[in-house]
C-alpha positions in Angstrom: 110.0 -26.5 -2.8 109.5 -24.6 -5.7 109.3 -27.8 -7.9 106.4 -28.6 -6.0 104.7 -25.5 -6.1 105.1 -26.0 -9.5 103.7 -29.2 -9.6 100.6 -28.6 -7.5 100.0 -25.6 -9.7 100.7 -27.8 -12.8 98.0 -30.1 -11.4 95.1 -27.5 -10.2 95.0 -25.7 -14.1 93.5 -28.5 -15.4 90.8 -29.0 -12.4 90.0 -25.4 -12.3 89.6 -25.6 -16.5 87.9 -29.0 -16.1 85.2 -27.3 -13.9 84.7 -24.0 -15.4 83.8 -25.9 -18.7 81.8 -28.3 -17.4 79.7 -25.4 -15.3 79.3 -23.6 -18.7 78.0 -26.8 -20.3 75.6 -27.5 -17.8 73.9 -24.2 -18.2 71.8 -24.9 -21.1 70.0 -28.0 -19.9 69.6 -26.1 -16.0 67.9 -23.5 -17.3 65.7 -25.5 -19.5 65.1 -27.7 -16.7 63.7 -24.4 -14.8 60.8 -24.3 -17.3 59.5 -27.4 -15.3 57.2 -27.5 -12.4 59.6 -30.3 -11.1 62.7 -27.9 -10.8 66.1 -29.6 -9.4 64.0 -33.2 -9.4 62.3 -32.0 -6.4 58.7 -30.8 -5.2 58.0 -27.8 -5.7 57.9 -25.2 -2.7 55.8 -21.8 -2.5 57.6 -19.0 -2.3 57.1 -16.7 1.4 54.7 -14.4 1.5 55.7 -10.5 1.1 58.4 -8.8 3.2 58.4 -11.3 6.0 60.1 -10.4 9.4 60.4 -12.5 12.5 62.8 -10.7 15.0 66.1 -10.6 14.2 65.5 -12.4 10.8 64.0 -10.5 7.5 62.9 -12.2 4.1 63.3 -10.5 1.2 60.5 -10.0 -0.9 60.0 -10.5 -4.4 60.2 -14.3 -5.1 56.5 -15.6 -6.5 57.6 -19.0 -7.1 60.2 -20.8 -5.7 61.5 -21.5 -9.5 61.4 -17.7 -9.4 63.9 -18.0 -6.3 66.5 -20.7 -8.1 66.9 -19.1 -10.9 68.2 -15.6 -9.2 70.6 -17.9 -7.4 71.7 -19.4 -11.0 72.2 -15.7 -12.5 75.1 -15.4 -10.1 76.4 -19.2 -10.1 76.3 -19.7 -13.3 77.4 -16.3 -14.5 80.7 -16.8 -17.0 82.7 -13.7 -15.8 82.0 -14.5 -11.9 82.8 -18.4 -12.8 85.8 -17.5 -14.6 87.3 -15.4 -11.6 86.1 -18.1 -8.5 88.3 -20.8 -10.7 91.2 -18.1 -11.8 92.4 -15.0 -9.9 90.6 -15.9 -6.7 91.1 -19.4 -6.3 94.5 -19.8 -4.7 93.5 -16.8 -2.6 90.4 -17.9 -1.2 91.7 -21.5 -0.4 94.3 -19.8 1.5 91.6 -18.0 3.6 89.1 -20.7 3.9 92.6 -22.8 4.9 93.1 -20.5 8.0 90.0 -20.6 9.1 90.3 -24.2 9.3 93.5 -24.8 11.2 92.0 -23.1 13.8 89.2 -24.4 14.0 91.1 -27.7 14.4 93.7 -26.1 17.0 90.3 -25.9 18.7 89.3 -29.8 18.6 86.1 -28.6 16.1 87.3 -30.1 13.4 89.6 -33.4 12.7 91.9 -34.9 10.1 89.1 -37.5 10.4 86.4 -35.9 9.8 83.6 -36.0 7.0 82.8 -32.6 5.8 80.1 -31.2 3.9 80.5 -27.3 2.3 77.0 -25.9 2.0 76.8 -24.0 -1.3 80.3 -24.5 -2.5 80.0 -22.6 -6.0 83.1 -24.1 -7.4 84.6 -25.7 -4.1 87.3 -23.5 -2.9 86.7 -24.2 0.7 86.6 -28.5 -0.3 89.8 -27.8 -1.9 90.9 -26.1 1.4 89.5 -28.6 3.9 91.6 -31.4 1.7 94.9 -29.5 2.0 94.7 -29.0 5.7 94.2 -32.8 5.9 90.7 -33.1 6.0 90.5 -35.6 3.0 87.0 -36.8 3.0 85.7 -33.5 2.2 82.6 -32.4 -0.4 80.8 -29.7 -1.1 77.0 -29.2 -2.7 75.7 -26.5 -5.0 72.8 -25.9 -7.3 75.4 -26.7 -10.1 77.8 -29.2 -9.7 82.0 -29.0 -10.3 83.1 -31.7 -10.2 85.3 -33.7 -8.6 84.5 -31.3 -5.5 81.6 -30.2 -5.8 78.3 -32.1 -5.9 74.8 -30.6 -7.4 72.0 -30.1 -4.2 69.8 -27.8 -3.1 70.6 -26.8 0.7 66.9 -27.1 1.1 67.4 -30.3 0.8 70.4 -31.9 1.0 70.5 -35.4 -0.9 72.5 -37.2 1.8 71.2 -39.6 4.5 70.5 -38.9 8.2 73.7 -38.4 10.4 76.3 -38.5 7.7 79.0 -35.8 8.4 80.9 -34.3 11.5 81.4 -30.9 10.2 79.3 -28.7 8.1 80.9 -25.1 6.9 78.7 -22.7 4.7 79.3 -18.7 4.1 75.4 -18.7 2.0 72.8 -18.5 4.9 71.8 -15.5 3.7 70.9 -16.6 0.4 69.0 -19.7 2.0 64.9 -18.8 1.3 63.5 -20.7 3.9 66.5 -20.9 6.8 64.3 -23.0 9.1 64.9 -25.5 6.1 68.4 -25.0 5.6 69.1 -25.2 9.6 66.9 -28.6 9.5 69.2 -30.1 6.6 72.6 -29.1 8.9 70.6 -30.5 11.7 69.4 -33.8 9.8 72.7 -34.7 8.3 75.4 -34.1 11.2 76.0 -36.7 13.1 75.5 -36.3 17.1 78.3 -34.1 18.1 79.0 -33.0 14.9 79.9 -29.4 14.2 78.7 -26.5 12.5 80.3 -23.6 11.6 78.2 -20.5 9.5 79.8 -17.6 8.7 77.2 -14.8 8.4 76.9 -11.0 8.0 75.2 -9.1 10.8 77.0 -5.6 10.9 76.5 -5.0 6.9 73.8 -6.4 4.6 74.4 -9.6 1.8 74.7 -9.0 -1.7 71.3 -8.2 -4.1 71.7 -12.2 -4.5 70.7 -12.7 -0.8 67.1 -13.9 0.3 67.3 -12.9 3.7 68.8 -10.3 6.2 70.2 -11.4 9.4 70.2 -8.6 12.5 71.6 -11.0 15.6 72.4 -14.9 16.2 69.4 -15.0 18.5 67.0 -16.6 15.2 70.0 -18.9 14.7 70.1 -20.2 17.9 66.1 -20.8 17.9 66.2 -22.4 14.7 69.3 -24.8 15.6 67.2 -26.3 18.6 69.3 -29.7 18.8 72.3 -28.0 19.1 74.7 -25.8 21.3 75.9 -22.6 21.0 80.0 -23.3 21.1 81.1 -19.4 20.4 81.0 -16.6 18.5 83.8 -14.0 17.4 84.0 -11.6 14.7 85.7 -12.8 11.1 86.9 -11.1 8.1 85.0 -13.4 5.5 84.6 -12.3 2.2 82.2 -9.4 3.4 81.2 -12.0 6.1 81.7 -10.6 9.8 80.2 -13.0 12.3 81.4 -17.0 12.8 79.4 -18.9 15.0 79.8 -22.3 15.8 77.2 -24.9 17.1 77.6 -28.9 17.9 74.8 -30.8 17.5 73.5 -32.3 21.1 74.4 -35.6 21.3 71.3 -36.7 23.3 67.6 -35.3 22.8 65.6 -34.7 25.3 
C-alpha cells in the first residue's frame, strides 16, 4: 500500500507543478486581455447598480464595469502565494474533503459512477480531482483561468457548454457570482432533466472581501432555480461554507 501511495503521489507532483506554471504563464496575456472591451471573448455586461438588495439576497457594491468585476476575481485566482498553496499544502487535504462530501452524496443516489460532472469555479480543480477518485471519471471543472488537464477556462456567467450536457453540477463560489440569476440559469441550462445540483453556500457568516454577493436564506435560491426541486438542506463544514443544498432539475416543464 505504501508503494502506491507512493506512486500516486509520484504521479500528482508533476500535475500539480504542471498547472501552477501554466496558471502563472497565462497571467500576462489575461490581464492584457482585460484592457479589452471584449473581455473573456464575450459581450460585455453592465455592472448592477449600487448596493442592490432583493430579500434574502444582497449585491455588493463597487463594481463599475463588469471588467471591473473579473478582474477582482483574478487578484485572488491568479495570485502566486494563494496558487502555490491550492496546488501544495492544501491539495491532498481539500480532495479529501471534497471526496467525503461526495460518497455521500452517492450513498444517497445524487450522484453516480456514471455521471458527467461539471465543478463551477474550480480554481485549480481539487474537487475534479476528487469526483475522479471516488469513481466519477468523466468529471471537469471551469474557471476564469484554466489548469489544465482538469480544469477548463469559462466564465460561470456563461458556461461554454451545450444545452443539457451534465447530471451533476457542484460549485462552493455562488457568492462570488455577480449576477446569480445568471449563474443559476447556466446550472439550469446545462443539467440535463433530472440532473443534480449541489451549492455549498454561507448563510450564518459572510464570504470573503472576494465575494459579490451576500446570501441571508435559500429562499432567493429556490426562486431563482424555478425548473428545479428543492431535494434537502443540512448544515456542512465547507471551507467557511455552512449550508449544502441540493436541487434536481424537473424533469418535465410545465
Amino acid at each position: 500500500m505504501q508503494t502506491m501511495k507512493k506512486n500516486r503521489n509520484t504521479q500528482t507532483k508533476p500535475l500539480i507543478l504542471k498547472c501552477f506554471f501554466f496558471s502563472l504563464f497565462l497571467s500576462v496575456p489575461i490581464f492584457l486581455l482585460l484592457s479589452s472591451s471584449r473581455s473573456l471573448g464575450r459581450k460585455t455586461m453592465d455592472a448592477p447598480a449600487g448596493n442592490q438588495r432583493a430579500g434574502d439576497l444582497r449585491i455588493r457594491p463597487g463594481y463599475n464595469s463588469y471588467e471591473a468585476y473579473i478582474e477582482r476575481q483574478l487578484n485572488k485566482t491568479l495570485n502566486p502565494k494563494l496558487r502555490r498553496i491550492w496546488t501544495t499544502r492544501d491539495w491532498d487535504r481539500k480532495i479529501n474533503v471534497f471526496a467525503r462530501f461526495f460518497e455521500d452524496l452517492k450513498q444517497r443516489q445524487l450522484l453516480m459512477n456514471e455521471s458527467k460532472a461539471l465543478c463551477i469555479g474550480a480554481r485549480v480543480g481539487q474537487e475534479v480531482e476528487a469526483l475522479r477518485r471516488v469513481g466519477v471519471a468523466d468529471s471537469v471543472g471551469i474557471d476564469l483561468v484554466p489548469c489544465p488537464p482538469l480544469v477548463l477556462k469559462g466564465d460561470f456567467h456563461n458556461q461554454p457548454f451545450e444545452n443539457e450536457t451534465f447530471d451533476f453540477e457542484f460549485s462552493n463560489v455562488f457568492d462570488h457570482a455577480l449576477y446569480p440569476e445568471k449563474f443559476v440559469g447556466e446550472i439550469e441550462r446545462t443539467l440535463r432533466p433530472g440532473g443534480v445540483c449541489v451549492l455549498h453556500v454561507a448563510l450564518s457568516r459572510r464570504s470573503d472581501k472576494y465575494s459579490a454577493n451576500d446570501l441571508y436564506s435559500v429562499k432567493p435560491l429556490t426562486k431563482m432555480f424555478g425548473r428545479s426541486e428543492l431535494l434537502h438542506l443540512r448544515t456542512v463544514d465547507g471551507f467557511g461554507l455552512d449550508t449544502e443544498v441540493v436541487f434536481r432539475k424537473k424533469k418535465h416543464i410545465n
